[in-house]
N, C-alpha and C positions, 0 to 999 in steps of 0.2 A: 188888347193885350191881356192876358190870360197871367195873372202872378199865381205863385205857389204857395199853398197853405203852410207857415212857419211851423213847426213842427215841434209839438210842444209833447209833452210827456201827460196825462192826468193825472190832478192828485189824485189819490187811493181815499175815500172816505167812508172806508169800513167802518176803523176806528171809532170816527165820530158818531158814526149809525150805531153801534155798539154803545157809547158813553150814555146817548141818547134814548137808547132803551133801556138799558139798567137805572138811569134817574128816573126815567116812568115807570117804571115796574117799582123803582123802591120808593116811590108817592102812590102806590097803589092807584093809579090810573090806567085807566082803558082806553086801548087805543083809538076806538072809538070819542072818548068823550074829548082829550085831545083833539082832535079830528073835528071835532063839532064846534070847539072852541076859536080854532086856530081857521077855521074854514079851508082847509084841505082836505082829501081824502084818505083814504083809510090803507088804498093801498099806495098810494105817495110816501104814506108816513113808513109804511111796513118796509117798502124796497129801498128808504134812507136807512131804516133800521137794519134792515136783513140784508143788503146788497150793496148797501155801500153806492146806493143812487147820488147825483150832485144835487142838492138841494137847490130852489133856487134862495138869492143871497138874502132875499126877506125871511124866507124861510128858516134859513143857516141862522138868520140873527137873532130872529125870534123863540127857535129850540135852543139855542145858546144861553140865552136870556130869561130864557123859564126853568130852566133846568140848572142855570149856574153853571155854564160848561166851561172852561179858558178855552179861548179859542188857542191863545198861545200854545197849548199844547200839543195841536193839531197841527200848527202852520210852522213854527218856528223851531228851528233844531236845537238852541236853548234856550225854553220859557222863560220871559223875563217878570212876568207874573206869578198869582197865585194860583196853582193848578188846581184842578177839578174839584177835589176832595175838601182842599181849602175853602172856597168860593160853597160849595155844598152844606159847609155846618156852618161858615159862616151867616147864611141865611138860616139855619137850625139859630142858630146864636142866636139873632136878632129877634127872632118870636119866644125866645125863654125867658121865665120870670126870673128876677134877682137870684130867688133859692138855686134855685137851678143853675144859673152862672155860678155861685160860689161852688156848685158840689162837682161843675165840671172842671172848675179851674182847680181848687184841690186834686180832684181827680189827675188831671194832667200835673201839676208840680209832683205828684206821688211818681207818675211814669218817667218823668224826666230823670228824676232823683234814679231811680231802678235803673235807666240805660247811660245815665252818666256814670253810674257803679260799674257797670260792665264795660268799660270800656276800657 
């Protein structure tokens, strides 16, 4: 008996390939050295970056996870997490010294004050 393959749609994982190279690119890293790290190749990494390849799901969870990516934001039509950007300086946060905390969080009380004005 021969059954018929359920017919499922793929996801589209441009986006993610795309999230994926802009946080290597803005950790100044080379596709290469990623590559050397992670023990995949160079063009695996490039055709998740540039083609929107399906990773496989080690993989998916490991550039996830180095990069600080929400996955939520890829899979879930509203993220119940903290999206990308979030998860991104939140790891920025965590390696700053005290001074540096206090001048980013003035910093941001000063933006909030400005866009709670214009509102």
């Amino acid at each position: 008996m021969i059954t018929a393959k359920r017919p499922v749609p793929r996801y589209d994982f441009k986006a993610f390939g795309e999230a994926i190279k802009t946080a290597r690119k803005g950790r100044k890293e080379s596709r290469k050295k990623v590559c050397d790290e992670m023990y995949i190749s160079p063009r695996y990494l490039a055709n998740i970056e540039n083609k929107g390849q399906h990773p496989s799901l080690q993989i998916f969870f490991e550039l996830m996870l180095r990069y600080n990516i929400s996955v939520d934001q890829f899979l879930l039509e509203q993220p119940v997490g903290k999206n990308t950007q979030r998860r991104q300086l939140d790891a920025l946060l965590d390696d700053m010294s005290d001074t540096g905390i206090r001048i980013v969080t003035a910093t941001a009380r000063e933006i909030a004050e400005v866009e709670g004005e214009g509102q």
